[in-house]
N, C-alpha and C positions, 0 to 999 in steps of 0.2 A: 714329783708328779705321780710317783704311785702311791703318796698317802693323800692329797691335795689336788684342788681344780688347777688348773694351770693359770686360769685370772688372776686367785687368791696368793699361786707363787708369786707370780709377778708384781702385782698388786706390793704386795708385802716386801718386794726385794726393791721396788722404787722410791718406795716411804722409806725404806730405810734409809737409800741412797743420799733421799733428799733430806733427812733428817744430818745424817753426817753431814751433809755439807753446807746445812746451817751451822752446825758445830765449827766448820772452817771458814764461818762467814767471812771472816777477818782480809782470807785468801783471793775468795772469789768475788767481793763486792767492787775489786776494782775493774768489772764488767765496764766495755764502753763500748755501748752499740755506734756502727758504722751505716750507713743509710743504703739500704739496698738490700744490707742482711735476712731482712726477716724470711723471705721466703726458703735461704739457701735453711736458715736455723729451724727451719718449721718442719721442711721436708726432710731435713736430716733427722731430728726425734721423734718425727713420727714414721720413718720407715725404722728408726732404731730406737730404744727398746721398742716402741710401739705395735707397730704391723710383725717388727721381724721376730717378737717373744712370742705373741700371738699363734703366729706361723709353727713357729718351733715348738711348743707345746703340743698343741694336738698334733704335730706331723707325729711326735715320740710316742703319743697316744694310738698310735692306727697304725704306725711302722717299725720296724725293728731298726733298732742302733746301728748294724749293719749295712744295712740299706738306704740310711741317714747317711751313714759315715759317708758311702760312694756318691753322695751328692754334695755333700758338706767339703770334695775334695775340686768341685768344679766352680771354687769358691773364686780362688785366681784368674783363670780363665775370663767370668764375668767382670770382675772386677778388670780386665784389659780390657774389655767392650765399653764398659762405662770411660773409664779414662780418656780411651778413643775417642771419643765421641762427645767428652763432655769437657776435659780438661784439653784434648789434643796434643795428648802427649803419644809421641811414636812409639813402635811396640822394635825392640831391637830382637838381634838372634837369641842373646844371651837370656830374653823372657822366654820365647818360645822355646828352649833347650829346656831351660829353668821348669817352667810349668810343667813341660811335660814329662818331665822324672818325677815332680810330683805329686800331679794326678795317677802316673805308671804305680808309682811309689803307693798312695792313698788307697788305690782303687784294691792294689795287692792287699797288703795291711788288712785291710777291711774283709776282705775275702779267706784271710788265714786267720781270722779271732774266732773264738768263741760263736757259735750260733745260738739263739733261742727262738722260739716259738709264738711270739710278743706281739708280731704284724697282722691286726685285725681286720686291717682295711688298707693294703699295700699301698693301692693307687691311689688312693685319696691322701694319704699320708705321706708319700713321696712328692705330690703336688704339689703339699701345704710346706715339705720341707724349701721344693726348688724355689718355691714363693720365697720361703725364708730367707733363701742366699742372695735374689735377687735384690731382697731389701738390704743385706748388711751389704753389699755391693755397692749401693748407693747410696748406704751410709758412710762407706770408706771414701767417698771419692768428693761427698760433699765436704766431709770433714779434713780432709785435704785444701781443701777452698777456704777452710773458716778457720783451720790451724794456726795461719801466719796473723791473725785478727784478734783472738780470743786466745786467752789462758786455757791447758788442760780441766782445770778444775770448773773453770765457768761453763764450759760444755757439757761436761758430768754433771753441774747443776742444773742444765736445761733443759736435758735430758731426764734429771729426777725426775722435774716440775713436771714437765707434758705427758712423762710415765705414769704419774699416779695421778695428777688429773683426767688422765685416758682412760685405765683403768678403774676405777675409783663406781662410776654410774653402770658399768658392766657386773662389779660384784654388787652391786645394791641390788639388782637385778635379781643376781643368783644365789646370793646368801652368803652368809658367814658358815663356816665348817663348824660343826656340833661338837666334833670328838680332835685333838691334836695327839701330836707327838711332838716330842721333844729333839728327836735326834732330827727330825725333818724339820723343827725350826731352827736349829743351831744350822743345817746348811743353809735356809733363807737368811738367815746370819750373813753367814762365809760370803752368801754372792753378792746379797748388798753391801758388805765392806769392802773383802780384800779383792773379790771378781771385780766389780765395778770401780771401786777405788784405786785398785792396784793393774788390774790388766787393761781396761778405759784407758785409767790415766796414762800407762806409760806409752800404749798406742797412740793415743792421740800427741803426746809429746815428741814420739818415734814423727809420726807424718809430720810434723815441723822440719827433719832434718832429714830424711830423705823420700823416694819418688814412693806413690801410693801401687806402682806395679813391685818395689821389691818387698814392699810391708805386705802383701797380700801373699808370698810368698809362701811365709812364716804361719799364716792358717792350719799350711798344711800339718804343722808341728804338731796341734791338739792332740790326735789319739798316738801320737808317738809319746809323748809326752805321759799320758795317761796310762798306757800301757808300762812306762818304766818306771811311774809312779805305785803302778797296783802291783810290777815286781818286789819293789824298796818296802811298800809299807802295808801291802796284806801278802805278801810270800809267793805271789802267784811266780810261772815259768814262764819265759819267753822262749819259742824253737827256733832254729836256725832260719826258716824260713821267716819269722816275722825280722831276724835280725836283718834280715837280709832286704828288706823292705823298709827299715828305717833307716839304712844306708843310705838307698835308693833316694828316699824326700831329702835326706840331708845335703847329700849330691844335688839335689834338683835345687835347695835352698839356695846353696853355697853358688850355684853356676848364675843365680838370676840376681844373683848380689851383684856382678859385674855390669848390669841394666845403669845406665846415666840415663835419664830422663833430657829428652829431646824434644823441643815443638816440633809441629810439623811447618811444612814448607813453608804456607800461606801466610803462619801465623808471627814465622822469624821474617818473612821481607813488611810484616804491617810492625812488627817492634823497628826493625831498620829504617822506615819512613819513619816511625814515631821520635825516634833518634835522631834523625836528618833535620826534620823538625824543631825540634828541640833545640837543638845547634844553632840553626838558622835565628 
């Protein structure tokens, strides 16, 4: 996004998407829609890529990575309200311990990196970020719902489709960029292959086997992740303090693995009527 509109990335990282996986048509064509779906599949690709790349984009335009990062860490958290409330799955101790080493965890990390001078328009741009998580939040939670129905890959393809036809009438609008670079298309590359193909896929595969509260968990992993990565492969230092801070999330990871997803009360005596029933 600092050579490119944020449209035109996205734009460009959904064609790809979708382009791959006409190449795997083979995979995904054995699609079979279930009657009731549509709504759960609409609102899921259009809060993800849709509204939530939207978001993300100009929040990184008007905010500093910093100031993202301690939002992007309250990713958990929402994703337990959505579940709440949508799936009715109970929140145990073992999330709340969990989450909160890794928000502790996030919020430090984020606070002991690197500063720059980047955030033009703070608030507006931390607005657009919180918008952001509320939408992958309720794209974790539909996609939970639509896991056990659909193939990983047919979601990634439906996801393409609504991407760049979402996209698509917004860059007509704005234009095509006059000048490229190469090394900024090679990462439009990266995202629409191995990002989308490979970290998509294997999440949505993950929500098949287990609850949508310990996969939200794992968010918190990104800038730890990132950071060991910019140690390994551009030489950078990590200090004691940031080590001591990725401990912390890993802690917090590892505690909210112990999370068994539980109905709540209401919704275990209507399965036990529906059981009784059934019997009967």
């Amino acid at each position: 996004i600092n050579v490119y509109d944020p449209i035109f990335v996205v734009f460009m990282r959904m064609l790809i998407t979708l382009i791959t996986c006409l190449i795997l048509w083979r995979w995904i064509k054995r699609f079979e829609y279930q009657q009731g779906d549509w709504k759960y599949l609409l609102t899921m690709s259009l809060s993800e890529p849709c509204l939530y790349f939207l978001f993300e984009g100009y929040a990184l335009q008007n905010t500093s990575a910093s100031q993202a990062g301690v939002l992007v860490s309250s990713l958990p958290l929402i994703v337990a309200f959505f579940a709440y409330y949508l799936l009715k799955e109970k929140l145990s101790k073992a999330i709340f311990v969990g989450f909160g080493l890794c928000i502790f965890g996030g919020i430090l990390l984020t606070y002991l990196s690197t500063r720059t001078d980047d955030a033009s328009n703070p608030v507006l741009g931390n607005f657009l970020e919180f918008m952001a998580m509320i939408c992958a939040a309720y794209y974790s939670v539909s996609l939970k719902r639509l896991s056990t129905r659909y193939s990983p890959l047919s979601l990634i393809a439906m996801q393409g489709i609504t991407g760049t036809l979402f996209f698509a009438p917004i860059l007509f609008f704005k234009g095509l960029p006059e000048v490229h670079d190469n090394g900024a298309l090679l990462s439009i590359l990266y995202l629409g292959t191995f990002v989308t193909l490979g970290a998509y896929g294997f999440y949505n595969y993950a929500l098949r086997k287990i609850s949508v509260l310990t996969a939200a968990a794992f968010s918190n992993l990104v800038p730890v992740f990132s950071l060991l990565l910019s140690a390994i492969l551009l030489g950078e230092k990590l200090n004691l303090n940031q080590w001591g801070s990725i401990f912390v999330i890993f802690l917090g990871v590892a505690i909210s693995q112990r999370h068994k997803p539980e109905l709540m009360l209401d919704d275990q005596a209507d399965i036990k009527k529906l059981a009784v029933t059934v019997s009967d």
